[in-house]
N, CA, C and O atoms as a GROMACS GRO file, in nm:
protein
  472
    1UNK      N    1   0.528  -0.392   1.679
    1UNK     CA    2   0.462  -0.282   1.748
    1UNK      C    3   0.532  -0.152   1.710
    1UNK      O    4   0.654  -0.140   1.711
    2UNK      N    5   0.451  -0.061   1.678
    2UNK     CA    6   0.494   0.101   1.638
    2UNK      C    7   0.595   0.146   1.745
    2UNK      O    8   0.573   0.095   1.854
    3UNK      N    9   0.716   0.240   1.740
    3UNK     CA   10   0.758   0.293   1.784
    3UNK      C   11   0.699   0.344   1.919
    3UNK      O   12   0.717   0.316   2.038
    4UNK      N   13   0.608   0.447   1.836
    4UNK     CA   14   0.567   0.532   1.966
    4UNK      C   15   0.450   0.499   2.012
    4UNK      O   16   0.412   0.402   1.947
    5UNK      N   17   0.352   0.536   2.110
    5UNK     CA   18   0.242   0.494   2.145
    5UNK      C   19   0.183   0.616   2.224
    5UNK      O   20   0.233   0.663   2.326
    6UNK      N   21   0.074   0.660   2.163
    6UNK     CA   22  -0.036   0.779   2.244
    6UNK      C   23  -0.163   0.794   2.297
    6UNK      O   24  -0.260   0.821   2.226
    7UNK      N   25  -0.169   0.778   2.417
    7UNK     CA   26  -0.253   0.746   2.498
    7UNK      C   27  -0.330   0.859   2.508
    7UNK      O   28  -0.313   0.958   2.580
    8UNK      N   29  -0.452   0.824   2.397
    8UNK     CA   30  -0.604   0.956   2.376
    8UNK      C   31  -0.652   1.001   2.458
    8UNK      O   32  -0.689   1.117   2.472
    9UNK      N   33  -0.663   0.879   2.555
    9UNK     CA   34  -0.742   0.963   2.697
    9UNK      C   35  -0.690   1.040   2.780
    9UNK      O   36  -0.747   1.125   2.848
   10UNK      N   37  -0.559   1.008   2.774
   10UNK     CA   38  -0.449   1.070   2.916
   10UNK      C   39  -0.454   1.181   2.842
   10UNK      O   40  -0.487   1.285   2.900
   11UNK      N   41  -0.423   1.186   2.696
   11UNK     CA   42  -0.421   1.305   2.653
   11UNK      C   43  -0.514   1.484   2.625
   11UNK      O   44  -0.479   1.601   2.608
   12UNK      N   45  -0.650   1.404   2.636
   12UNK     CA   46  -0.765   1.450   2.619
   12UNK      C   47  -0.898   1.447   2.730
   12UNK      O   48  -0.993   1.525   2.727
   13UNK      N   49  -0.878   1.324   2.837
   13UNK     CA   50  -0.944   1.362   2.924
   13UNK      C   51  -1.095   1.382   2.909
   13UNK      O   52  -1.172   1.434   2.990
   14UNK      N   53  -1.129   1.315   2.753
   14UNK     CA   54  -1.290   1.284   2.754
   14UNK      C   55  -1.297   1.132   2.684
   14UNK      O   56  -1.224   1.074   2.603
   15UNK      N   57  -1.431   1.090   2.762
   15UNK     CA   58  -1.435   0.992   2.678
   15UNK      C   59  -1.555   0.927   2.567
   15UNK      O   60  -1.596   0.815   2.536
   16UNK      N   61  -1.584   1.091   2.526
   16UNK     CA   62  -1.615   1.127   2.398
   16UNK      C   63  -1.545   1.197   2.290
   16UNK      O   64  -1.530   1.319   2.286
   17UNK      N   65  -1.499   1.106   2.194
   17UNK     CA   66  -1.474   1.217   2.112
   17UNK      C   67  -1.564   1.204   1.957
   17UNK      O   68  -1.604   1.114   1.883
   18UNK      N   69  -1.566   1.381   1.964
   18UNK     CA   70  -1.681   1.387   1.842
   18UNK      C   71  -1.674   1.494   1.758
   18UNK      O   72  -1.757   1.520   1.671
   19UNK      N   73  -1.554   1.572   1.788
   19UNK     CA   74  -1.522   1.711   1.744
   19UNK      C   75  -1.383   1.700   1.678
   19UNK      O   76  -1.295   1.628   1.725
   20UNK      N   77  -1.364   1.781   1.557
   20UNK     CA   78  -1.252   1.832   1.508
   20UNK      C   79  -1.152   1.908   1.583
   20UNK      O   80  -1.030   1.892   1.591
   21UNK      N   81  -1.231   1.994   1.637
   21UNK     CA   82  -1.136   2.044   1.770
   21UNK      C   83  -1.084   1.945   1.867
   21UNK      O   84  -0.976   1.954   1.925
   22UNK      N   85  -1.167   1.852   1.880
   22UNK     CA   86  -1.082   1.735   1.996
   22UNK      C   87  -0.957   1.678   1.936
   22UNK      O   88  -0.846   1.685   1.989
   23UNK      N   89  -0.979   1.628   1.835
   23UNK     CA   90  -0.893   1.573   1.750
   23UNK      C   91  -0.750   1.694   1.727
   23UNK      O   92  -0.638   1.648   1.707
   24UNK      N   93  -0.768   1.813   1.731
   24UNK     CA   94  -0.693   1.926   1.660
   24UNK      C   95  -0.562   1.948   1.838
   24UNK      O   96  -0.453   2.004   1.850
   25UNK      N   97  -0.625   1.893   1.912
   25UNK     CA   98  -0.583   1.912   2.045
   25UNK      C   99  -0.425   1.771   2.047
   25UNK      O  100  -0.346   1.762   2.141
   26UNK      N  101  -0.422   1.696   1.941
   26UNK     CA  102  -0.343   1.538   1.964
   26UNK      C  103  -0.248   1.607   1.823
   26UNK      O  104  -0.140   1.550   1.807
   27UNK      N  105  -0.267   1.676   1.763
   27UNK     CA  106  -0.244   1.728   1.626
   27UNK      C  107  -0.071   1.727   1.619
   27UNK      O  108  -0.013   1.672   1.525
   28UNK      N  109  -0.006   1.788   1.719
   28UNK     CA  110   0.143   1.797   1.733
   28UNK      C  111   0.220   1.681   1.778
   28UNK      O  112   0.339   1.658   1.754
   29UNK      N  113   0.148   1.620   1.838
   29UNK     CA  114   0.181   1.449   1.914
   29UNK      C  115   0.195   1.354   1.796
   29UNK      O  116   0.292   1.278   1.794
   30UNK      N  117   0.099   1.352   1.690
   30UNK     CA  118   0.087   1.257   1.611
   30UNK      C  119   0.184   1.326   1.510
   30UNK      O  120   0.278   1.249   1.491
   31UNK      N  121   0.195   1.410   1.455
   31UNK     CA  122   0.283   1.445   1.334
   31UNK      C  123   0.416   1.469   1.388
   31UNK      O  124   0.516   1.448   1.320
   32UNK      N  125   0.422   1.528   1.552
   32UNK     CA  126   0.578   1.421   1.547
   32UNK      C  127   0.646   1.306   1.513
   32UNK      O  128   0.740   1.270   1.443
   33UNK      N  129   0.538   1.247   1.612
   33UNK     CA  130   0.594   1.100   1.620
   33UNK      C  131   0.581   1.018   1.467
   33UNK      O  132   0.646   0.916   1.445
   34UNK      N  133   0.480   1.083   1.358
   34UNK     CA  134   0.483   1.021   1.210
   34UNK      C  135   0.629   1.064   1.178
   34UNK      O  136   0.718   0.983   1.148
   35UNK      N  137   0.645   1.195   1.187
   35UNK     CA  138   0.773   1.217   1.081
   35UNK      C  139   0.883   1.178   1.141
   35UNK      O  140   0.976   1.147   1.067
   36UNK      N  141   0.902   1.167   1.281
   36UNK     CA  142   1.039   1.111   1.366
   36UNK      C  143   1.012   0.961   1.338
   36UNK      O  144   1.110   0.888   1.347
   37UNK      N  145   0.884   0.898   1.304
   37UNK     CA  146   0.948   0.731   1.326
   37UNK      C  147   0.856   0.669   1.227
   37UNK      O  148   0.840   0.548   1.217
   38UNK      N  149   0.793   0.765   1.147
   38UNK     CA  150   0.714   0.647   1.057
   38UNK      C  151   0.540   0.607   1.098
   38UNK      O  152   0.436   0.637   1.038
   39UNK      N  153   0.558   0.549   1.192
   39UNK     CA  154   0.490   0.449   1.245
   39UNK      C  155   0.438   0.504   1.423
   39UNK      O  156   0.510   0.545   1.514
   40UNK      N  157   0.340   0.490   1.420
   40UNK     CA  158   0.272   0.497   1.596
   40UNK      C  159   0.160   0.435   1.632
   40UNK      O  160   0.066   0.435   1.553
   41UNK      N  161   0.150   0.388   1.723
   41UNK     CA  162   0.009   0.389   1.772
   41UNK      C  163  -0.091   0.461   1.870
   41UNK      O  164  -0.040   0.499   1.975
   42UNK      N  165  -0.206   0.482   1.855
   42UNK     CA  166  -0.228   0.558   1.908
   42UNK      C  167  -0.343   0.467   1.991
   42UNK      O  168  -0.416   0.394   1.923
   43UNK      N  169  -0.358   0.471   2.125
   43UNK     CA  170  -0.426   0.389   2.268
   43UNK      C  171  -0.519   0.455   2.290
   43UNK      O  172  -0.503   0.567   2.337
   44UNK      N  173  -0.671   0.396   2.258
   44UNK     CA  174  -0.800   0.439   2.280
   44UNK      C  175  -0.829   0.429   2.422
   44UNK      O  176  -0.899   0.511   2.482
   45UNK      N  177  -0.777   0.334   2.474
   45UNK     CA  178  -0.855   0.306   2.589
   45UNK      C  179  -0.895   0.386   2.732
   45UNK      O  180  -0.807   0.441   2.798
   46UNK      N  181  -1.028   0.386   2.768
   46UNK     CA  182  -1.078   0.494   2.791
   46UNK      C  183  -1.150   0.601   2.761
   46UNK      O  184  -1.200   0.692   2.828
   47UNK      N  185  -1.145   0.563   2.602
   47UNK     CA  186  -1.248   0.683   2.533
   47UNK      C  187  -1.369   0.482   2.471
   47UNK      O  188  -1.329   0.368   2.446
   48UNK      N  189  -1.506   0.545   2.472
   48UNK     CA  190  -1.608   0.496   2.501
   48UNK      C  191  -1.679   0.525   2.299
   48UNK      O  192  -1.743   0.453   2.222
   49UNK      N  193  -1.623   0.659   2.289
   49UNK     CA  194  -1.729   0.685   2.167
   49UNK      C  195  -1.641   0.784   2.056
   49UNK      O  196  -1.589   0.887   2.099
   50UNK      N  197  -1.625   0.746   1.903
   50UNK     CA  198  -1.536   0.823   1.868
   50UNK      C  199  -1.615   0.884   1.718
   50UNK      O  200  -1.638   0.778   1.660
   51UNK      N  201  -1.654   0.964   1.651
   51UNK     CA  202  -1.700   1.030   1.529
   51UNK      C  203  -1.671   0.981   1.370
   51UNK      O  204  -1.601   0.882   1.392
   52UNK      N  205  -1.678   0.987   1.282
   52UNK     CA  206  -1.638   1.018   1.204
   52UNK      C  207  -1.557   1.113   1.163
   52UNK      O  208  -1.465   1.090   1.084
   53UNK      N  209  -1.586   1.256   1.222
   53UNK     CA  210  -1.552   1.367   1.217
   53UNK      C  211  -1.435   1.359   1.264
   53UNK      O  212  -1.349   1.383   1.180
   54UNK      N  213  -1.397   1.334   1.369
   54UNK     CA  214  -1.258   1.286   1.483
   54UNK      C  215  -1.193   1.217   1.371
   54UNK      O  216  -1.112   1.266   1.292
   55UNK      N  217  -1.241   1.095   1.375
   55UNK     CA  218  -1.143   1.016   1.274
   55UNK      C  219  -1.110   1.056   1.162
   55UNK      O  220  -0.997   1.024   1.127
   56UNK      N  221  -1.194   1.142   1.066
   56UNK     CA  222  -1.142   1.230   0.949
   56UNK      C  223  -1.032   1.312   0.975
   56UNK      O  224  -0.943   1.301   0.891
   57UNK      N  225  -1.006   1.407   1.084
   57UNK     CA  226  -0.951   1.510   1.092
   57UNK      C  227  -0.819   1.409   1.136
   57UNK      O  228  -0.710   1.434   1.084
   58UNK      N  229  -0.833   1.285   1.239
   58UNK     CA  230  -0.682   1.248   1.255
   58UNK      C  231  -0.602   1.173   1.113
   58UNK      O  232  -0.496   1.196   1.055
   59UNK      N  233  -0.704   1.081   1.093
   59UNK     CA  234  -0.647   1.072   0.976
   59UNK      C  235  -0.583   1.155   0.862
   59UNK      O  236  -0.474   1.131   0.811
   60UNK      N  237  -0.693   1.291   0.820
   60UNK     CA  238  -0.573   1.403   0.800
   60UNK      C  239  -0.459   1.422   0.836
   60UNK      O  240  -0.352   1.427   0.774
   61UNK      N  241  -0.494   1.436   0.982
   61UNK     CA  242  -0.318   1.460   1.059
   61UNK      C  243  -0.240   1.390   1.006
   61UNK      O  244  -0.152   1.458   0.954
   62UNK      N  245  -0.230   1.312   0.994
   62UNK     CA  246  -0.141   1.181   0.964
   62UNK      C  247  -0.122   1.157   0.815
   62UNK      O  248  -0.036   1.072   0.793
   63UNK      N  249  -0.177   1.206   0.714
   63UNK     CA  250  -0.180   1.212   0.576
   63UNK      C  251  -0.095   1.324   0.549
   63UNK      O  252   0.003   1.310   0.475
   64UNK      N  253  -0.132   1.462   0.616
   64UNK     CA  254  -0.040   1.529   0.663
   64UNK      C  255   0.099   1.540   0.682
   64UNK      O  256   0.162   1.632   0.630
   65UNK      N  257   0.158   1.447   0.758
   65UNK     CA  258   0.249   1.424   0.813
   65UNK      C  259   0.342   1.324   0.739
   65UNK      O  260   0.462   1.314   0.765
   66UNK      N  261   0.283   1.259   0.653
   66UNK     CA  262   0.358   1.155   0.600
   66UNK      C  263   0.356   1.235   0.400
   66UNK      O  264   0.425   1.189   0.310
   67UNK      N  265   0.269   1.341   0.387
   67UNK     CA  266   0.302   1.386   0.252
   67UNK      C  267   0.457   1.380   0.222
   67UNK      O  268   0.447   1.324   0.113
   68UNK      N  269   0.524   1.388   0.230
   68UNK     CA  270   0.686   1.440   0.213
   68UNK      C  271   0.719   1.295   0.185
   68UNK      O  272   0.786   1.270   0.084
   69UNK      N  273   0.682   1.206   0.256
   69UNK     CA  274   0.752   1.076   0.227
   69UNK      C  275   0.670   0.948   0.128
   69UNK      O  276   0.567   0.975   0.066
   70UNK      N  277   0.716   0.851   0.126
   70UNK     CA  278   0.643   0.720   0.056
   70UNK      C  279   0.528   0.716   0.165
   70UNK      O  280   0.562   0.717   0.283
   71UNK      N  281   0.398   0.710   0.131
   71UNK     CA  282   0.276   0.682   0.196
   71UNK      C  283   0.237   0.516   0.199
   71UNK      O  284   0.156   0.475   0.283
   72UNK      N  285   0.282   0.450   0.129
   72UNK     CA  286   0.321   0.270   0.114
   72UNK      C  287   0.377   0.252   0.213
   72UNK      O  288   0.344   0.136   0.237
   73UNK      N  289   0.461   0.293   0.317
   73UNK     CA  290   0.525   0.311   0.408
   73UNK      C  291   0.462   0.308   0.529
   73UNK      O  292   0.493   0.236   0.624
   74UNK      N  293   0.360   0.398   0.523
   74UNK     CA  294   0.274   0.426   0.671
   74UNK      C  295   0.214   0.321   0.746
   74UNK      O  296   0.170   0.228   0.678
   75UNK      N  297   0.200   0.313   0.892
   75UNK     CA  298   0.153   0.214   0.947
   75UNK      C  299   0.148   0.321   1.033
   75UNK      O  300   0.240   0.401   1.044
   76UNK      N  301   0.000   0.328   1.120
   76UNK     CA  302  -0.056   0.363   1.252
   76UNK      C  303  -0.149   0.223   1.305
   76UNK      O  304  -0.201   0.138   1.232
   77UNK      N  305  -0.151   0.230   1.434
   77UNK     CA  306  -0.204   0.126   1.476
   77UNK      C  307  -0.316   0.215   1.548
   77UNK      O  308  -0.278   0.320   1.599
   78UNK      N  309  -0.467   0.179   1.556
   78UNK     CA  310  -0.593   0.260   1.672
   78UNK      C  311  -0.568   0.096   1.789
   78UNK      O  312  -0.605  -0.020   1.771
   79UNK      N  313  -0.510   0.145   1.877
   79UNK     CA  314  -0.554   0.032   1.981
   79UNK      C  315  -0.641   0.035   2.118
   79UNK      O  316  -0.606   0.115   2.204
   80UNK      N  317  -0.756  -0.051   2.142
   80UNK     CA  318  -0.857  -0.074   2.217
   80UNK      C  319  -0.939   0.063   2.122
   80UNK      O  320  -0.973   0.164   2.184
   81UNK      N  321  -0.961   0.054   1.982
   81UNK     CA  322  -1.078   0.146   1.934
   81UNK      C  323  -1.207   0.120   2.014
   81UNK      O  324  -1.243   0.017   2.072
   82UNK      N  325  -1.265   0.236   2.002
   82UNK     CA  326  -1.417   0.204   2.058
   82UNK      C  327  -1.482   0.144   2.045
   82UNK      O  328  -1.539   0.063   2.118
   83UNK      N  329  -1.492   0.183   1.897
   83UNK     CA  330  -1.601   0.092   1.795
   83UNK      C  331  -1.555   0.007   1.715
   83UNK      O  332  -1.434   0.019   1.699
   84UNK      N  333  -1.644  -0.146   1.609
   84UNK     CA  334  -1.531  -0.198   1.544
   84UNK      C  335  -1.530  -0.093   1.378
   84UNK      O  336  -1.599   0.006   1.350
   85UNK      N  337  -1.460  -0.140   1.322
   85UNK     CA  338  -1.385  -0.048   1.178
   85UNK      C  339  -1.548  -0.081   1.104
   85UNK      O  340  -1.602  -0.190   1.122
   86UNK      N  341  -1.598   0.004   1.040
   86UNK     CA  342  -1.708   0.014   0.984
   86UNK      C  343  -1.669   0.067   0.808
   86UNK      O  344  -1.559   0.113   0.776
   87UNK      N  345  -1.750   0.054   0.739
   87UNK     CA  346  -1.762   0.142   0.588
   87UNK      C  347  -1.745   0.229   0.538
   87UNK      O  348  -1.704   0.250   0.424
   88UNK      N  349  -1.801   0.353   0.688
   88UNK     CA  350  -1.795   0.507   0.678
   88UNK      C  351  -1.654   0.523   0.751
   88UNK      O  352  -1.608   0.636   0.761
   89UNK      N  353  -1.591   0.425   0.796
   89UNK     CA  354  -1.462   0.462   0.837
   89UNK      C  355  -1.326   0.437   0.737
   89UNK      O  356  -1.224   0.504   0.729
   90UNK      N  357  -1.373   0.296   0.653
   90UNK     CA  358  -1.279   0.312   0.556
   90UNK      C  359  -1.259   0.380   0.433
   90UNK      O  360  -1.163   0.395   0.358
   91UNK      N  361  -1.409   0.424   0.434
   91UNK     CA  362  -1.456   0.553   0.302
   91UNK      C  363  -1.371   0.663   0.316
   91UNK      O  364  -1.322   0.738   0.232
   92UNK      N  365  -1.363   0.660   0.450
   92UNK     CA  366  -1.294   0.792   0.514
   92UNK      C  367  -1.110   0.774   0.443
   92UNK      O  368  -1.053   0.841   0.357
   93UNK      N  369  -1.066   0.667   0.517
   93UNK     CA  370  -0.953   0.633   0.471
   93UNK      C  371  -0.905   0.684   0.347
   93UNK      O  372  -0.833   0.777   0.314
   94UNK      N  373  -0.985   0.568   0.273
   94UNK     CA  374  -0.943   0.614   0.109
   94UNK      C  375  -0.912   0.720   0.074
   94UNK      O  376  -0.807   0.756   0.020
   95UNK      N  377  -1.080   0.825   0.125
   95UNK     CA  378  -1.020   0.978   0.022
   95UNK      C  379  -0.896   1.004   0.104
   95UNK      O  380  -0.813   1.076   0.048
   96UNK      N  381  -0.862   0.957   0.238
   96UNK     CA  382  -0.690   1.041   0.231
   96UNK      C  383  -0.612   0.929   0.182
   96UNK      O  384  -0.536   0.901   0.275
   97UNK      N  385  -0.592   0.857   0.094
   97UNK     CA  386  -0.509   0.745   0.061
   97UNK      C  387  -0.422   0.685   0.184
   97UNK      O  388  -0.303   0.699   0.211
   98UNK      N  389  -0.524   0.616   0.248
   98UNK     CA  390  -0.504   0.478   0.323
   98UNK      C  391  -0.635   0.390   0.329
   98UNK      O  392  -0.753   0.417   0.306
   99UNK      N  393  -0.571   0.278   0.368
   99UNK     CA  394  -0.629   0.162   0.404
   99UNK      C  395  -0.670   0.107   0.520
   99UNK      O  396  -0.587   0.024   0.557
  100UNK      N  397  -0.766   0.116   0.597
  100UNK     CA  398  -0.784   0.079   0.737
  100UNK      C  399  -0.816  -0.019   0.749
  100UNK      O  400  -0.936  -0.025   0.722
  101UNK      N  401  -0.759  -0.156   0.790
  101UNK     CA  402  -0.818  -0.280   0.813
  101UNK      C  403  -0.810  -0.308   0.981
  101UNK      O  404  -0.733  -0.246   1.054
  102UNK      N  405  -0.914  -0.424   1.030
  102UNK     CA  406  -0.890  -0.473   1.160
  102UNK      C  407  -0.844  -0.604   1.163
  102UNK      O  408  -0.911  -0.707   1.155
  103UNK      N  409  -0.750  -0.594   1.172
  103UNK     CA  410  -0.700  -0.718   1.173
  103UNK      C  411  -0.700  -0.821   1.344
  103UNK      O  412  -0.618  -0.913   1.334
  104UNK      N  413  -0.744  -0.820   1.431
  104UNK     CA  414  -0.831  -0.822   1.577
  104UNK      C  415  -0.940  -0.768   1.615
  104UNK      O  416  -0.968  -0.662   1.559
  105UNK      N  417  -1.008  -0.806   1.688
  105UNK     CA  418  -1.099  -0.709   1.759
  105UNK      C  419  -1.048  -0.612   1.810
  105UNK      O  420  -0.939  -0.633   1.863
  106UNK      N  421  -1.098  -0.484   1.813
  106UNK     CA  422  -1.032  -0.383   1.925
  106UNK      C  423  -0.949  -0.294   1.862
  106UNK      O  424  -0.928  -0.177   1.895
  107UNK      N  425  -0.891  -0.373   1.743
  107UNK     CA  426  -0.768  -0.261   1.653
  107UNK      C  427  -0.778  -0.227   1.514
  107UNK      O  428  -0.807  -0.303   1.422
  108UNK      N  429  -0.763  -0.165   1.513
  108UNK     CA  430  -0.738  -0.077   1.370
  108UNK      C  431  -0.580  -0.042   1.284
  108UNK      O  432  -0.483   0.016   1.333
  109UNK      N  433  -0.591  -0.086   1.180
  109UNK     CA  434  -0.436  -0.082   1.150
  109UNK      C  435  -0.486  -0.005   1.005
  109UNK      O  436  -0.581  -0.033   0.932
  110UNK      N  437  -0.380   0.109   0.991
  110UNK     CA  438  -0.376   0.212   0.892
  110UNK      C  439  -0.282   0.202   0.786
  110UNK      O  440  -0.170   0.190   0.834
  111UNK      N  441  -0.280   0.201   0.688
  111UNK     CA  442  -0.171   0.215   0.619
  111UNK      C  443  -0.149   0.257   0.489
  111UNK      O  444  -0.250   0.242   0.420
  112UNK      N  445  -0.066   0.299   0.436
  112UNK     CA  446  -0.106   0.430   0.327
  112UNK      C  447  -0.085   0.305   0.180
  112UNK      O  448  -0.001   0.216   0.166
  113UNK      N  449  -0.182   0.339   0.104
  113UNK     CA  450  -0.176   0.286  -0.010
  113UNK      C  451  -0.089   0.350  -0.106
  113UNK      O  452  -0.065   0.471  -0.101
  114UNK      N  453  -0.012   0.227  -0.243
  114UNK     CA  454   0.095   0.260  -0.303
  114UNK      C  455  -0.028   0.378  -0.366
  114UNK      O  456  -0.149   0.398  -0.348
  115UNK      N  457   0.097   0.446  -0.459
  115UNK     CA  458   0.057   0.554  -0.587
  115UNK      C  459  -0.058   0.506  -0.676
  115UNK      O  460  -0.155   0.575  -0.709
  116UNK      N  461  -0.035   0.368  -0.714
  116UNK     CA  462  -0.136   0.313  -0.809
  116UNK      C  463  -0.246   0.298  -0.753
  116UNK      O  464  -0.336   0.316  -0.835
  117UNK      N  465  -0.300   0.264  -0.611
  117UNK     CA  466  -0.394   0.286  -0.561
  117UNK      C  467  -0.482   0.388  -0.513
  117UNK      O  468  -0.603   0.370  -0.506
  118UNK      N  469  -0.419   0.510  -0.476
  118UNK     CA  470  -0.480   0.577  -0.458
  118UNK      C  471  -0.568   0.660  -0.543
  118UNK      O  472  -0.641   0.745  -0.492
   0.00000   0.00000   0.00000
């Protein structure tokens, strides 16, 4: 289990998210806790409905945050996601060089692909 753990709803207080701006609101939470430990998860539960758009922009965050270091390295965990991991979500992944697999129902596990992959 990741280091840290961030609870979307407590944080955000909807349980829609569908906006870049929603996402832009978790922005300092997550690129701490990437560059202090690597690794986080971040706790859906409570949010009902989540975008593409949302998920692009965090995933940024987090591509973001881990530029400086080995991206082979990265691990975020989505736990109790809304929805399950779809096509348009790992499409998403890729162009920021990661890999989103579900490895359970309910979760999402991120992780940055070596150099040769991306």
């Amino acid at each position: 289990m990741p280091v840290e753990t961030l609870a979307i709803y407590e944080l955000l207080q909807r349980r829609a998210l569908v906006t870049r701006e929603s996402a832009a609101a978790v922005r300092g939470a997550i690129t701490a806790a990437i560059k202090k430990h690597g690794e986080i998860a971040l706790n859906f539960a409570g949010v009902e409905l989540v975008t593409p758009s949302f998920i692009d922009e965090i995933i940024g965050f987090i591509d973001d945050a881990c530029a400086a270091g080995p991206r082979d390295k990265l691990r975020v965990l989505f736990l109790h996601a809304p929805t399950p991991l779809s096509s348009k979500y790992t499409a998403i992944g890729r162009r920021h060089g990661a890999r989103l697999a579900q490895p359970e129902s309910g979760t999402w596990e991120i992780t940055g692909l070596p150099a040769s992959e991306s």
